[in-house]
C-alpha positions in Angstrom: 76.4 198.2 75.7 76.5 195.9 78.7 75.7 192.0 78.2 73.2 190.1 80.5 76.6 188.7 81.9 78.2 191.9 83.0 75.2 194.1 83.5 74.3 195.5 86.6 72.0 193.8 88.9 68.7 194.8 89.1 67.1 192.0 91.6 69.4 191.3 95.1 68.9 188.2 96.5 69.1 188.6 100.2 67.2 185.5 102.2 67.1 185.3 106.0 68.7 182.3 107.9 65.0 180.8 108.0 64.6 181.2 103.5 68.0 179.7 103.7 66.8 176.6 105.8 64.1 176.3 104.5 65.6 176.2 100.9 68.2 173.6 102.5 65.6 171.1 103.6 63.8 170.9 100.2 67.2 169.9 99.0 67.8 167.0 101.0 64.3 166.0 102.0 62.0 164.1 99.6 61.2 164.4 96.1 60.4 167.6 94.0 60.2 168.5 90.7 63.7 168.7 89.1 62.6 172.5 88.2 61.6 173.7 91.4 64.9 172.0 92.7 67.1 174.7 90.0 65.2 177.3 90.8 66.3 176.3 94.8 69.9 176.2 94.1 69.7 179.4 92.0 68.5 181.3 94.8 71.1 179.5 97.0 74.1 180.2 95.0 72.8 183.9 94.3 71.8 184.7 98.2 74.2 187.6 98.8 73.5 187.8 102.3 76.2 187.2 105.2 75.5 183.4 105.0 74.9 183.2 101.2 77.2 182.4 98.2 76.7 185.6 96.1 78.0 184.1 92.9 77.0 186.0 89.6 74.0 184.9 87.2 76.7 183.7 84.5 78.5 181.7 87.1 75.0 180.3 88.5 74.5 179.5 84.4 77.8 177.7 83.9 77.7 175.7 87.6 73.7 174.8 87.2 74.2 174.2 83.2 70.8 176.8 82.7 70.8 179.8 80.9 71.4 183.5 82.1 68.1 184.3 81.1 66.5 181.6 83.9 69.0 182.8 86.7 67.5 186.4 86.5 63.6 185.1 85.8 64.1 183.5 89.2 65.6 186.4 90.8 63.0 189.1 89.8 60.2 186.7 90.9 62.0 186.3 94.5 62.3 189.9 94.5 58.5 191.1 93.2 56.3 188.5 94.3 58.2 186.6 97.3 59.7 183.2 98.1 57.0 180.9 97.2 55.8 182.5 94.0 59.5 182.1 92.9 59.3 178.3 93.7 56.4 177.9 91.7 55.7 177.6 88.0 54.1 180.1 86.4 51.4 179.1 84.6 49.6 181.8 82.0 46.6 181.1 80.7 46.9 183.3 77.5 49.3 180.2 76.3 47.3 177.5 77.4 46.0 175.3 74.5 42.2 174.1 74.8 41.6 170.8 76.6 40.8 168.2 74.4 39.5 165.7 76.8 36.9 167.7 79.5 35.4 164.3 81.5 32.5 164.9 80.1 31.6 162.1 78.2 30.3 162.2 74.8 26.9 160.9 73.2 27.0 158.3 70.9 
């Protein structure tokens, strides 16, 4: 039985000069979330294009000090749903505890 280290991969990451530049100026311009930032540098390090790094998902782990399990989340979601959607956090609403406060305000 294979572990998530060792195991085939499933999801290529393969981003064009203009992902890669992009990825790049979010890096060094600004500020962003520190989670969006890993989930840049994941897709950096994993790019196994001509310009990219190619490194594995348990080197990614080790370098980035996140888990395997993140490093392949973020791969899947470049591959199914695109660059952006990757960036993003996914919010579910199934998990989502009722809001307390509404801004409605209350009688009395």
């Amino acid at each position: 039985m294979f572990s998530k280290e060792n195991a085939v991969k499933k999801y290529i990451v393969t981003l064009s000069d203009a992902e890669r530049e992009k990825l790049n100026a979010l890096i060094h311009s600004g500020k962003h979330p520190a989670q969006k930032l890993l989930k840049v540098r994941i897709l950096l390090k994993a790019d196994a294009s001509d310009g990219g790094e190619g490194w594995s998902d348990s080197e990614i782990a080790a370098a980035l000090e996140t888990s395997v399990a993140r490093v392949a989340r973020t791969r899947q979601r470049l591959v199914e749903e695109g660059l952006e959607a990757a960036l993003i956090r996914k919010h579910s609403p199934n998990s989502a505890r009722r809001r307390i406060f509404d801004g409605r305000p209350r009688p009395g």
